[in-house]
ZAZA-164501 format. One record per atom (N, C-alpha, C, O): residue in three letters; atom name; x, y, z. Coordinates in nm, 4 decimals. Example, Ala and Ser with C-alpha at 12.3 -4.5 7.8 and 13.67 -1.06 7.14 Angstrom:
# residues 2
(rec 'Ala', 'N', (1.3190, -0.5690, 0.7800))
(rec 'Ala', 'CA', (1.2300, -0.4500, 0.7800))
(rec 'Ala', 'C', (1.3200, -0.3300, 0.7800))
(rec 'Ala', 'O', (1.4236, -0.3319, 0.8465))
(rec 'Ser', 'N', (1.2850, -0.2250, 0.7080))
(rec 'Ser', 'CA', (1.3670, -0.1060, 0.7140))
(rec 'Ser', 'C', (1.2900, 0.0030, 0.7870))
(rec 'Ser', 'O', (1.3409, 0.1138, 0.8039))
//
This chain:
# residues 101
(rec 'Unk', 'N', (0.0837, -0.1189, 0.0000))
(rec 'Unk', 'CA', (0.0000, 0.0000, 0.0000))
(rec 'Unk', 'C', (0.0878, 0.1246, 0.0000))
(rec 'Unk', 'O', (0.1845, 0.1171, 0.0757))
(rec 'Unk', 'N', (0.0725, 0.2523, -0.0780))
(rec 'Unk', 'CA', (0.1272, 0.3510, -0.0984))
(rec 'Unk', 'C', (0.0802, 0.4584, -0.0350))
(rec 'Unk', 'O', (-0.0242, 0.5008, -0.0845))
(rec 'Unk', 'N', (0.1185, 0.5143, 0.0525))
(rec 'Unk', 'CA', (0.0514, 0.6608, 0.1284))
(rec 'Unk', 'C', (0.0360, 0.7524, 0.0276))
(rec 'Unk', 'O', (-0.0701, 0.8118, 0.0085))
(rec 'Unk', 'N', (0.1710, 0.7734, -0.0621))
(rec 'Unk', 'CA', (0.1585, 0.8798, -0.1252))
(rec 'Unk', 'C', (0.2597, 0.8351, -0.3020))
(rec 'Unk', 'O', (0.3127, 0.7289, -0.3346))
(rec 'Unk', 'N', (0.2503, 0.9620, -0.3749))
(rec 'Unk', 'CA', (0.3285, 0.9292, -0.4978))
(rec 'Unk', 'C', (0.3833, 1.0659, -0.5399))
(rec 'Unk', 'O', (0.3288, 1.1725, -0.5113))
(rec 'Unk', 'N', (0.5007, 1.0522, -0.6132))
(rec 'Unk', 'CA', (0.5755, 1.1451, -0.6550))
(rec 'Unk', 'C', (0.4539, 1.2256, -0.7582))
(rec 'Unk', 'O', (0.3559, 1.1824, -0.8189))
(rec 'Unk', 'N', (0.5046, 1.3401, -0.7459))
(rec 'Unk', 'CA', (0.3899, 1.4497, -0.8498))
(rec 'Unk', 'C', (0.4488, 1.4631, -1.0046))
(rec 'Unk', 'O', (0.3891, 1.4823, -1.1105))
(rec 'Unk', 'N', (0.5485, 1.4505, -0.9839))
(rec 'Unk', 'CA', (0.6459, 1.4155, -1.1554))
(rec 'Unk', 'C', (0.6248, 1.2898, -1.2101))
(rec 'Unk', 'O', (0.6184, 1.2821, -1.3328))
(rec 'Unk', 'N', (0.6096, 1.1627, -1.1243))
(rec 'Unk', 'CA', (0.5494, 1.0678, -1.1633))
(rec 'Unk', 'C', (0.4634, 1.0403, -1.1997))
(rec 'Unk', 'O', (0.4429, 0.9582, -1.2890))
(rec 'Unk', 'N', (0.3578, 1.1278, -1.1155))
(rec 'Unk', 'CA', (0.2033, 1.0943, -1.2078))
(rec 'Unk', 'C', (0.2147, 1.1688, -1.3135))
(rec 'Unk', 'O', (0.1815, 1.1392, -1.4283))
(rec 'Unk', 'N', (0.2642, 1.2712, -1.2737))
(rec 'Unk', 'CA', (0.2403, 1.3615, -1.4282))
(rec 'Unk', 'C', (0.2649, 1.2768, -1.5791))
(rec 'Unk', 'O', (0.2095, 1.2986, -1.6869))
(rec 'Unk', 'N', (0.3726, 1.1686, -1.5431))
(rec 'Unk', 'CA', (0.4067, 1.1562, -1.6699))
(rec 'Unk', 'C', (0.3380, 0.9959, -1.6748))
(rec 'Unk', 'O', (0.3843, 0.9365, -1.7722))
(rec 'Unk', 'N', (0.2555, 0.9238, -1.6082))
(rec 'Unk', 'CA', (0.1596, 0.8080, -1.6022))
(rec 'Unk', 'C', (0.0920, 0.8053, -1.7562))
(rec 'Unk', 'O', (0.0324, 0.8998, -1.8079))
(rec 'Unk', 'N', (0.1114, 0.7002, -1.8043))
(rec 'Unk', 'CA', (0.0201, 0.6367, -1.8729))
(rec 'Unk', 'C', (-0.1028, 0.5639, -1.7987))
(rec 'Unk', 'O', (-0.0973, 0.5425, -1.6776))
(rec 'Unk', 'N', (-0.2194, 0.5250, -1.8805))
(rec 'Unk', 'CA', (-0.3255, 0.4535, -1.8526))
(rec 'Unk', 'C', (-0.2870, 0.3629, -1.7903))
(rec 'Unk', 'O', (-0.3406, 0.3589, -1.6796))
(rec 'Unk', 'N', (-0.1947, 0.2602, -1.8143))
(rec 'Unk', 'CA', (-0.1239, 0.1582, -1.7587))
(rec 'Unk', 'C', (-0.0251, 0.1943, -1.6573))
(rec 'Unk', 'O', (0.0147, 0.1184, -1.5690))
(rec 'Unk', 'N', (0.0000, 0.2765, -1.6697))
(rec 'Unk', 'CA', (0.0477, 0.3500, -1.4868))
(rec 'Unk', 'C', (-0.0206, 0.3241, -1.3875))
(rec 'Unk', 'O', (-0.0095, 0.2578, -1.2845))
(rec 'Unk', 'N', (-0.1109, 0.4031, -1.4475))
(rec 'Unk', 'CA', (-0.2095, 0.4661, -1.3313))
(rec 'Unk', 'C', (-0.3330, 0.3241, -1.2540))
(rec 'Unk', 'O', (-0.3706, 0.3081, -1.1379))
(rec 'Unk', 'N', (-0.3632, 0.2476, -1.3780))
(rec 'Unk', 'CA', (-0.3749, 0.0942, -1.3309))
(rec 'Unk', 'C', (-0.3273, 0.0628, -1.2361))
(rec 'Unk', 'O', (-0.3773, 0.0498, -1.1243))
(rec 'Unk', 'N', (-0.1811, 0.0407, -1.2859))
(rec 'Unk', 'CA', (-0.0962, -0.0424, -1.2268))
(rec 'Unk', 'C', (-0.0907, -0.0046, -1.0679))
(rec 'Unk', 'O', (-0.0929, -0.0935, -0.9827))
(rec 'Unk', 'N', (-0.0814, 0.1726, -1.0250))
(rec 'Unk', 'CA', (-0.0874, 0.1906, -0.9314))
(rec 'Unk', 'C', (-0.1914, 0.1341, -0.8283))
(rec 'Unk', 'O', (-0.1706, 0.0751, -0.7223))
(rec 'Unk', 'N', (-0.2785, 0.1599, -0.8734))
(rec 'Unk', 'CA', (-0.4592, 0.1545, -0.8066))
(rec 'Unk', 'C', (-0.4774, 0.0152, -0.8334))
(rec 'Unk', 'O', (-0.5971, -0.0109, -0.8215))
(rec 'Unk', 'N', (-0.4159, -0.0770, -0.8617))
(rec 'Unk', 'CA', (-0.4802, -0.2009, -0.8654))
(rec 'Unk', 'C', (-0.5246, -0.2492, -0.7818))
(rec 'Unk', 'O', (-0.5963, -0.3370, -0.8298))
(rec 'Unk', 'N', (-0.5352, -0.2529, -0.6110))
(rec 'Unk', 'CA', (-0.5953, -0.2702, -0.5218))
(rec 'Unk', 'C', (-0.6270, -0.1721, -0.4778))
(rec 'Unk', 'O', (-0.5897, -0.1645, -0.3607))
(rec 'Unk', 'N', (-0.6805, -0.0853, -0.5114))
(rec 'Unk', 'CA', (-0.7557, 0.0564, -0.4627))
(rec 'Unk', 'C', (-0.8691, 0.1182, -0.5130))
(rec 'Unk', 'O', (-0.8920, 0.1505, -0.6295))
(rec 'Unk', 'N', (-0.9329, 0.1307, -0.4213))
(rec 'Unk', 'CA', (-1.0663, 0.2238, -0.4430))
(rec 'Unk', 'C', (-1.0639, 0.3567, -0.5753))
(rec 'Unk', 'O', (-1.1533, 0.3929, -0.6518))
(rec 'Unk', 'N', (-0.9206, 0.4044, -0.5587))
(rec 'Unk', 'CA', (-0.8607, 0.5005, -0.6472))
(rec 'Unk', 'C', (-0.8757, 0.4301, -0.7801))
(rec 'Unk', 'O', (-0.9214, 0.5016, -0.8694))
(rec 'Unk', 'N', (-0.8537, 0.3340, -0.8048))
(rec 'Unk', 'CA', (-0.8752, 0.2963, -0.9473))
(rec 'Unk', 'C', (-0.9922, 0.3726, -1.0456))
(rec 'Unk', 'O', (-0.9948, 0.3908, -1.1673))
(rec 'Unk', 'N', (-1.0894, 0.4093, -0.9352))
(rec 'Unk', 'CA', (-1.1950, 0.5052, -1.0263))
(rec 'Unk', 'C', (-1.1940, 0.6166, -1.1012))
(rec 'Unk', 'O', (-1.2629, 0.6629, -1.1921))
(rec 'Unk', 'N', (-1.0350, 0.6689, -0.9997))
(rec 'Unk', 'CA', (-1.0035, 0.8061, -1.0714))
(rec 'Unk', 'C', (-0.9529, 0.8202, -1.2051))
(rec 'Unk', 'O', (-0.8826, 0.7266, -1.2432))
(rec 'Unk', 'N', (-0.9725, 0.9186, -1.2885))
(rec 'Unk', 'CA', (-0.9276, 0.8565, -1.4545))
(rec 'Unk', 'C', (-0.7930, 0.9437, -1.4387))
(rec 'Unk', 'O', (-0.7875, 1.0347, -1.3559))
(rec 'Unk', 'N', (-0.6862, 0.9115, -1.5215))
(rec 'Unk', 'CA', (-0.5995, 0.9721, -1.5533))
(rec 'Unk', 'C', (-0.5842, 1.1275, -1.5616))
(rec 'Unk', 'O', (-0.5309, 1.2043, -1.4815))
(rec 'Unk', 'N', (-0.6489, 1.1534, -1.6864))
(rec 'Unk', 'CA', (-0.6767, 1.3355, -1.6315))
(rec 'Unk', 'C', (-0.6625, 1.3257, -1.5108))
(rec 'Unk', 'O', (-0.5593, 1.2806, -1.4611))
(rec 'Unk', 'N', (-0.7950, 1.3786, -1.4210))
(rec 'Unk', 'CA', (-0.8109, 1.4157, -1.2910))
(rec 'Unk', 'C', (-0.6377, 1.3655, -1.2117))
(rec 'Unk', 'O', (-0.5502, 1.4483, -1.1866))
(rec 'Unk', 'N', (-0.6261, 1.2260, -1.1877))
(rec 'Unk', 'CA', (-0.4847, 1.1893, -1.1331))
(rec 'Unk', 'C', (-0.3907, 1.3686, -1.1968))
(rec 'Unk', 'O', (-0.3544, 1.4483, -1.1103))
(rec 'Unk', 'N', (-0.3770, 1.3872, -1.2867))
(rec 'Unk', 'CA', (-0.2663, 1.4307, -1.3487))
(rec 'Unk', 'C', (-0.3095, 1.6392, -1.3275))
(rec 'Unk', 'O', (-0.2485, 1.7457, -1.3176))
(rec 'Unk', 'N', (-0.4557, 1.5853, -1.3313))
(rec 'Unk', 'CA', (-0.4484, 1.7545, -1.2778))
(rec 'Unk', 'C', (-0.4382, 1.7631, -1.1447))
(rec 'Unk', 'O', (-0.3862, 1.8695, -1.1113))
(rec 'Unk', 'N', (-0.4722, 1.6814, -1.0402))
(rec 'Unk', 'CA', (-0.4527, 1.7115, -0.9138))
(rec 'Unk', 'C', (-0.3074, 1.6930, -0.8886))
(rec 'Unk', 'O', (-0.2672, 1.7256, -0.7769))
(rec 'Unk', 'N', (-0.2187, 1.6438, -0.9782))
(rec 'Unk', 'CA', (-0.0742, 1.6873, -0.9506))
(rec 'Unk', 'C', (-0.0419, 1.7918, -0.9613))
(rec 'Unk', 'O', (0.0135, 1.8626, -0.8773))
(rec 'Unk', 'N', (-0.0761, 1.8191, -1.0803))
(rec 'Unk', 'CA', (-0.0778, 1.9789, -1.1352))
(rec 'Unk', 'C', (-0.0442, 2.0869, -1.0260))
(rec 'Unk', 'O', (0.0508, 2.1537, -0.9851))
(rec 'Unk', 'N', (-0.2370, 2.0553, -0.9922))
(rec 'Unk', 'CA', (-0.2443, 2.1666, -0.8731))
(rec 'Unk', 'C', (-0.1326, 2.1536, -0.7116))
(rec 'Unk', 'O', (-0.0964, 2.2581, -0.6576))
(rec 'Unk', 'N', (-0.0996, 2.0444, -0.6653))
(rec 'Unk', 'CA', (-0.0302, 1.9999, -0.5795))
(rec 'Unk', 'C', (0.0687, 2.0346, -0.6033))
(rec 'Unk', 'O', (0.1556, 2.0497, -0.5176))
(rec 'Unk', 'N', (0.0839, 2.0563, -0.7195))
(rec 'Unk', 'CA', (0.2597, 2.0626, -0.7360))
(rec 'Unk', 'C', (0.3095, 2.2377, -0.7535))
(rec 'Unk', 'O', (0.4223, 2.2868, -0.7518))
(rec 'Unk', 'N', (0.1688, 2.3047, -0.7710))
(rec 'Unk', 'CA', (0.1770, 2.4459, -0.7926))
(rec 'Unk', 'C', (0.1704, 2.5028, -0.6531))
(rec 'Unk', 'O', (0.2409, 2.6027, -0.6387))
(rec 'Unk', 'N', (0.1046, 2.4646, -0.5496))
(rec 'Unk', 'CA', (0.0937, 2.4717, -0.4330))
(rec 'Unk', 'C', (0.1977, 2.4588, -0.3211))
(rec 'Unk', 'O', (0.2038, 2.5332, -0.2233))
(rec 'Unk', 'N', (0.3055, 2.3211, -0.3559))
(rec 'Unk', 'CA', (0.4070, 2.2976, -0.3040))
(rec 'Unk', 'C', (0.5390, 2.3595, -0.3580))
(rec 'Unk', 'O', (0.6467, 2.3237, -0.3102))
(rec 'Unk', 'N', (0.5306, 2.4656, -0.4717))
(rec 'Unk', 'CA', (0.6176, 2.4994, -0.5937))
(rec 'Unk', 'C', (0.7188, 2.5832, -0.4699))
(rec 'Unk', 'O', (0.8358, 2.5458, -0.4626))
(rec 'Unk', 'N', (0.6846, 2.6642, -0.4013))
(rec 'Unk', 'CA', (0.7734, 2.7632, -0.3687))
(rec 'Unk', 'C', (0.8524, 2.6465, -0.2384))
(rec 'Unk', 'O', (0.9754, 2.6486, -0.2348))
(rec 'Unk', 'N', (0.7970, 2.5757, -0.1644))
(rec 'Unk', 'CA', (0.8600, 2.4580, -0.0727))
(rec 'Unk', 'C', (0.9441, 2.3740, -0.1251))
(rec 'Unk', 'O', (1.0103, 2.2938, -0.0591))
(rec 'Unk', 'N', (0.9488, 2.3900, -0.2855))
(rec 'Unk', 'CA', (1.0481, 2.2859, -0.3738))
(rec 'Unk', 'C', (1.1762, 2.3516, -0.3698))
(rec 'Unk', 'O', (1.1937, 2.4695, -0.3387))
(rec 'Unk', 'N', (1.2685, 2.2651, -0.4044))
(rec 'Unk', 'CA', (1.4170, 2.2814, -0.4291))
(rec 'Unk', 'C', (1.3982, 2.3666, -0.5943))
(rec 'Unk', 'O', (1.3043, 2.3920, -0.6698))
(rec 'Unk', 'N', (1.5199, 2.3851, -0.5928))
(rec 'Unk', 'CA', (1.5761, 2.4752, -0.7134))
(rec 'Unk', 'C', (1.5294, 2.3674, -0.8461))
(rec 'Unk', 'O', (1.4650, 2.4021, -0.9451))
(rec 'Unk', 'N', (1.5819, 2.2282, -0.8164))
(rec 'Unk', 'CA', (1.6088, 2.1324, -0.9112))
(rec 'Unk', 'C', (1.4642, 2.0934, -0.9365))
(rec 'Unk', 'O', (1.4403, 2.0698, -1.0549))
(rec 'Unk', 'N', (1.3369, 2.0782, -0.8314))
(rec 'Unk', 'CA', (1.2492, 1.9950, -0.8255))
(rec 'Unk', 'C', (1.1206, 2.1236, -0.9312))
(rec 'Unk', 'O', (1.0260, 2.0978, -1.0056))
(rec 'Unk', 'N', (1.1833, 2.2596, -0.8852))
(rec 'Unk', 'CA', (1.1331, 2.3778, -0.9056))
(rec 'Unk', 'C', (1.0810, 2.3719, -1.0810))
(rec 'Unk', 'O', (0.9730, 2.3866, -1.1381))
(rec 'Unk', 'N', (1.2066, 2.3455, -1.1201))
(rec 'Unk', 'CA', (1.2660, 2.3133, -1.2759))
(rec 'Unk', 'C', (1.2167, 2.2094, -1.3694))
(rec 'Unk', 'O', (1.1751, 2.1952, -1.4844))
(rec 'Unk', 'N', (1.2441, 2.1413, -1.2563))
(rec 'Unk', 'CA', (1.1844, 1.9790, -1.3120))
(rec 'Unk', 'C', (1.0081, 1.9669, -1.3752))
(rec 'Unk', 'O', (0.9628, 1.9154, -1.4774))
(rec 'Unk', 'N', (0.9160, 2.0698, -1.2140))
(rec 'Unk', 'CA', (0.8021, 2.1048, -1.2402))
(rec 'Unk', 'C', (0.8051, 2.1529, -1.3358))
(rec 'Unk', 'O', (0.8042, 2.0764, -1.4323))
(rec 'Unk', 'N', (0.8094, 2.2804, -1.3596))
(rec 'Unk', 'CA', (0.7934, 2.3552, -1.4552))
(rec 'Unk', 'C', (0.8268, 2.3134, -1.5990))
(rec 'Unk', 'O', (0.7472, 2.3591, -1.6809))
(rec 'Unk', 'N', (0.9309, 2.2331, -1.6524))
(rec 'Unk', 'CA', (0.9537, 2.1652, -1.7552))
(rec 'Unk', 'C', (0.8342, 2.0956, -1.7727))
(rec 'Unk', 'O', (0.7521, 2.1274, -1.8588))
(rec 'Unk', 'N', (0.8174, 1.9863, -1.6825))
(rec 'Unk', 'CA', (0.6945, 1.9186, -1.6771))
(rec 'Unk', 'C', (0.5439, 1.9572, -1.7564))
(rec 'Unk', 'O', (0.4714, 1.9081, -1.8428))
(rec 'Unk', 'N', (0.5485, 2.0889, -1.6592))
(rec 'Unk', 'CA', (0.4173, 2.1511, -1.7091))
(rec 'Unk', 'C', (0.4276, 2.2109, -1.8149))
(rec 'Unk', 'O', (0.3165, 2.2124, -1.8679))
(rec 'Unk', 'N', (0.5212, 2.2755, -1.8917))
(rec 'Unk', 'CA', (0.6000, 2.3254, -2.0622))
(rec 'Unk', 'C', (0.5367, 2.2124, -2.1439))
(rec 'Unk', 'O', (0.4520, 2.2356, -2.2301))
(rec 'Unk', 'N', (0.5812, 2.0868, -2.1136))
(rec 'Unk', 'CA', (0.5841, 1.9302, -2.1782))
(rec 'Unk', 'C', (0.3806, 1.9049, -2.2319))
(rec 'Unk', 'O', (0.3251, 1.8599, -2.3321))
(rec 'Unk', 'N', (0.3374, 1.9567, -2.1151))
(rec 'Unk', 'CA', (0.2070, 1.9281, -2.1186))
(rec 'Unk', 'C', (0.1291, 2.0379, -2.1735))
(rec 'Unk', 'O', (0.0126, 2.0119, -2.2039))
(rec 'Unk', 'N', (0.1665, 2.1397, -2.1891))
(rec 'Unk', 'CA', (0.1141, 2.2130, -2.2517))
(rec 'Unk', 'C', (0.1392, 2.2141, -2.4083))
(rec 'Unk', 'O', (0.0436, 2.2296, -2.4843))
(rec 'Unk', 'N', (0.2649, 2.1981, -2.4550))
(rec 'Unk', 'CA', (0.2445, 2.1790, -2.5953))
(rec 'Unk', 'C', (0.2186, 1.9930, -2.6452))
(rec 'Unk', 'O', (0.2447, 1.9382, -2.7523))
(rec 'Unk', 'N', (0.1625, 1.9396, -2.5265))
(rec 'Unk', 'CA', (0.1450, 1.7871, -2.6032))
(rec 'Unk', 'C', (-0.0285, 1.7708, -2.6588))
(rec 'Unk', 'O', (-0.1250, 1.7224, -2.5997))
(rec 'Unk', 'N', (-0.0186, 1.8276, -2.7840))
(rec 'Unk', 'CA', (-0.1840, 1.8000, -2.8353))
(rec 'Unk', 'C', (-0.2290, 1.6957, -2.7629))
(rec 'Unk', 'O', (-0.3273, 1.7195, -2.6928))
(rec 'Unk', 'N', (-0.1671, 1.5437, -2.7592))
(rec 'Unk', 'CA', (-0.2136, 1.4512, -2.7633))
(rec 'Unk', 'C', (-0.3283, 1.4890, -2.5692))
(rec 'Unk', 'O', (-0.4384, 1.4373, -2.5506))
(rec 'Unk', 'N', (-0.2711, 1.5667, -2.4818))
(rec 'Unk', 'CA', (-0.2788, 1.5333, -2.3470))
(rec 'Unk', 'C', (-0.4280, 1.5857, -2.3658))
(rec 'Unk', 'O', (-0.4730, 1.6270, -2.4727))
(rec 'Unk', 'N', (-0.5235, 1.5749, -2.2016))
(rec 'Unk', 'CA', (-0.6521, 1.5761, -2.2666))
(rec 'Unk', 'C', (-0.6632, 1.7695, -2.2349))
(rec 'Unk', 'O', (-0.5730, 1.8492, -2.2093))
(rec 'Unk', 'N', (-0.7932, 1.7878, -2.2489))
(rec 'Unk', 'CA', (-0.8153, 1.9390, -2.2589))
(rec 'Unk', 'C', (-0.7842, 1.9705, -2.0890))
(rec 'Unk', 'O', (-0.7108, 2.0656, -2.0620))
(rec 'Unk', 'N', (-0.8306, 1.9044, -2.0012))
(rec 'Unk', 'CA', (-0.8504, 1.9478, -1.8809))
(rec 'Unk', 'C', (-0.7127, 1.9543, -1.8214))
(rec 'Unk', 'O', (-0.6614, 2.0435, -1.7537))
(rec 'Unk', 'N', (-0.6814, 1.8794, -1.8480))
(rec 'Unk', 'CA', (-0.4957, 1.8551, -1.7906))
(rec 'Unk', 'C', (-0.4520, 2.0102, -1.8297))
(rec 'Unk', 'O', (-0.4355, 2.1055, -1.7536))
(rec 'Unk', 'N', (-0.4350, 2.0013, -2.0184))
(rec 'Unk', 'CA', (-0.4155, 2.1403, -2.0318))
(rec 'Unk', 'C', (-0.4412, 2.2737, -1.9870))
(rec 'Unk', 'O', (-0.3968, 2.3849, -1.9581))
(rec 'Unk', 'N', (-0.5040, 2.2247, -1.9942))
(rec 'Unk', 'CA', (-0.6314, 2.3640, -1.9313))
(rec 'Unk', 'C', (-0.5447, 2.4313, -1.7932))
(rec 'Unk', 'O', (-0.5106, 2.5485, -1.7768))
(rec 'Unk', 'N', (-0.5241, 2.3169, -1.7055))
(rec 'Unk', 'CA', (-0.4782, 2.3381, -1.6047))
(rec 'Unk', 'C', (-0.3318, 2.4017, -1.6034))
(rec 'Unk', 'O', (-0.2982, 2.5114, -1.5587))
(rec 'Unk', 'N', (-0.2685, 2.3223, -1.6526))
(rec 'Unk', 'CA', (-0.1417, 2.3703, -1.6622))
(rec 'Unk', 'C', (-0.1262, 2.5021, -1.7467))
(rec 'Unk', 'O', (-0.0098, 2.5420, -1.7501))
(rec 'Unk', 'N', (-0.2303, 2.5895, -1.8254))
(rec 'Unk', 'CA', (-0.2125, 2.7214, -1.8677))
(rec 'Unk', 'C', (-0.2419, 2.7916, -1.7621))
(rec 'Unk', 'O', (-0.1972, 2.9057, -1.7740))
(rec 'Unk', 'N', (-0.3387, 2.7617, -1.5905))
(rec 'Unk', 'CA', (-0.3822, 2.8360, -1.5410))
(rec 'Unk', 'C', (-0.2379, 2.8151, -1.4460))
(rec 'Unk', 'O', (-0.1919, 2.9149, -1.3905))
(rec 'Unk', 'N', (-0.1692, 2.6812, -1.4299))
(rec 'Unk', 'CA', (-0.0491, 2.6461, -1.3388))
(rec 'Unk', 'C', (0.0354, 2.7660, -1.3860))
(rec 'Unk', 'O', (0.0681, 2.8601, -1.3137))
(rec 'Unk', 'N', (0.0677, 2.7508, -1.5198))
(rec 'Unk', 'CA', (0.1475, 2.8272, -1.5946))
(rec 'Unk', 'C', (0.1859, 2.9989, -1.5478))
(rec 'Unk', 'O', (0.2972, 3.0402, -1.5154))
(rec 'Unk', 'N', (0.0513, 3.0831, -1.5567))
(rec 'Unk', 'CA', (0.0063, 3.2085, -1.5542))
(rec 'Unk', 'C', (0.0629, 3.2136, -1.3908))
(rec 'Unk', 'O', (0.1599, 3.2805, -1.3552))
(rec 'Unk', 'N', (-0.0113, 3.1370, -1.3109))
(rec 'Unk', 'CA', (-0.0124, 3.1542, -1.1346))
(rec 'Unk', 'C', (0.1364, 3.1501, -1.1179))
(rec 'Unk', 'O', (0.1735, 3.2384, -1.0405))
(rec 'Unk', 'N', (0.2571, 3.0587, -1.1766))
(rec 'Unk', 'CA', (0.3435, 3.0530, -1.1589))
(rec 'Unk', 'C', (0.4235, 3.1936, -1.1564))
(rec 'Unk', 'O', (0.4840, 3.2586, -1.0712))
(rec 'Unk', 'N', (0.3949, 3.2062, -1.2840))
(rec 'Unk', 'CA', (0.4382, 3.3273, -1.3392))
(rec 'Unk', 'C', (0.4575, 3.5119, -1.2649))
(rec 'Unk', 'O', (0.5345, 3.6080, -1.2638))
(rec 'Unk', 'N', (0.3412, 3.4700, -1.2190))
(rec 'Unk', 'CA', (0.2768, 3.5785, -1.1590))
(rec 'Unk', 'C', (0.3814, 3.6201, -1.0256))
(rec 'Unk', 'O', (0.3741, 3.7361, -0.9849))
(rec 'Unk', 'N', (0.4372, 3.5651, -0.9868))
(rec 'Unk', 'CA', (0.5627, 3.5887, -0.8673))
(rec 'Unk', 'C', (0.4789, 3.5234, -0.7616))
(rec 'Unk', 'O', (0.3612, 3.4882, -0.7700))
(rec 'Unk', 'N', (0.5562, 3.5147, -0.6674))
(rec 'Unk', 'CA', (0.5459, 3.4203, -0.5145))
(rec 'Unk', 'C', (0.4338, 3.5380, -0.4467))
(rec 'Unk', 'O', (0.3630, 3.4881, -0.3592))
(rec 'Unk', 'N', (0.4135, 3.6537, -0.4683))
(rec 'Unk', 'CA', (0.3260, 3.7836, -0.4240))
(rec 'Unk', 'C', (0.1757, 3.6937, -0.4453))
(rec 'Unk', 'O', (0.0876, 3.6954, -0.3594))
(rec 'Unk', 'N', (0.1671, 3.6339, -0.5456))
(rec 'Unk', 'CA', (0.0291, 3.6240, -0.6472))
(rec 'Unk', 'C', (0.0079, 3.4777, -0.5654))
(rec 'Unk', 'O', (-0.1024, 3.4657, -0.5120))
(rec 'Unk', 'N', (0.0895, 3.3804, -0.5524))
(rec 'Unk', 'CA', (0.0315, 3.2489, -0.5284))
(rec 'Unk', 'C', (-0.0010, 3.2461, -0.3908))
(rec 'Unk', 'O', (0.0463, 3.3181, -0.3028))
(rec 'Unk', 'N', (-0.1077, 3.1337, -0.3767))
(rec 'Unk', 'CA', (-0.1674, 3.0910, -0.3029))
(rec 'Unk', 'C', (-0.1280, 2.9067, -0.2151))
(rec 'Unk', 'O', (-0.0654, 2.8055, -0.2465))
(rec 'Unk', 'N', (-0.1698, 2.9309, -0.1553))
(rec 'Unk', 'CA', (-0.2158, 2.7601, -0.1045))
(rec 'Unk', 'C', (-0.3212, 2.7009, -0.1577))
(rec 'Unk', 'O', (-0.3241, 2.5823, -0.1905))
(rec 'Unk', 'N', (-0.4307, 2.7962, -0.1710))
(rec 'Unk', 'CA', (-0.5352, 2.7084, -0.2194))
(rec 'Unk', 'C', (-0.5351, 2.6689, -0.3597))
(rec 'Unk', 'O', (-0.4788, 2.7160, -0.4585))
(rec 'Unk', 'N', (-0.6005, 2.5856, -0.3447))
(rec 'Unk', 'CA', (-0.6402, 2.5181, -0.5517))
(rec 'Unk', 'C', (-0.6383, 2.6338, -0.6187))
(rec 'Unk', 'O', (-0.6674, 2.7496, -0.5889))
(rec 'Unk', 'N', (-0.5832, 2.5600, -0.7517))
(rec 'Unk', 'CA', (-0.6118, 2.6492, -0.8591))
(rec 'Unk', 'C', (-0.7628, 2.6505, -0.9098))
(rec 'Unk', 'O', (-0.8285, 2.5485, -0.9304))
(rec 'Unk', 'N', (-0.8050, 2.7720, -0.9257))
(rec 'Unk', 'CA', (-0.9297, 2.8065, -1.0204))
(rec 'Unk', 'C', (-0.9712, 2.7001, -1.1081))
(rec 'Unk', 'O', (-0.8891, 2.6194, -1.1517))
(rec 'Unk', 'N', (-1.0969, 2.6951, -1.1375))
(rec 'Unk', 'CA', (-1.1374, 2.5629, -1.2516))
(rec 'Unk', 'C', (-1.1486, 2.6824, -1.3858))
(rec 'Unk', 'O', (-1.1360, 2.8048, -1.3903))
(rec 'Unk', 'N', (-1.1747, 2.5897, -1.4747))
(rec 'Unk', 'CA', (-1.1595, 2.6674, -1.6051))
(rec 'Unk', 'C', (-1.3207, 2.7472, -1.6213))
(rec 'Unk', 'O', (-1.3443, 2.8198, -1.7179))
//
């Protein structure tokens, strides 16, 4: 059983990831999107508590997902609003969730 999972990891989960994870879990219900935007947001939230490297890593991450047509709209979606909040300086962010679209 897993308490928790890396947020770079899910991000980059396939269908068969995300299976694989939840195979004995109630979580199995959750679909991919959702998994991958609630990293999103988690990871925008924890952004300024990150290291320099982990900082980078995010943010590449979320670059990756924004120009991947293939990813779904909502993921995207998110990561333009991750994107902007980031942007905006440490003045602008919050703890709480990001905004829905």
């Amino acid at each position: 059983r897993r308490d928790s999972f890396d947020i770079l990891e899910v991000l980059r989960w396939t269908d068969d990831d995300r299976r694989h994870a939840f195979t004995t879990s109630a979580m199995k219900r959750a679909k991919l999107p959702m998994m991958k935007r609630n990293a999103l947001i988690v990871g925008a939230n924890r952004f300024d508590a990150m290291s320099a490297e982990e900082r980078a890593q995010f943010r590449e991450r979320v670059e990756r997902i924004l120009l991947d047509v293939t990813e779904d709209d909502l993921v995207r979606a998110t990561a333009r609003q991750i994107t902007r909040r980031l942007d905006s300086g440490p003045d602008h962010r919050s703890t709480s969730a990001c905004p829905s679209s």
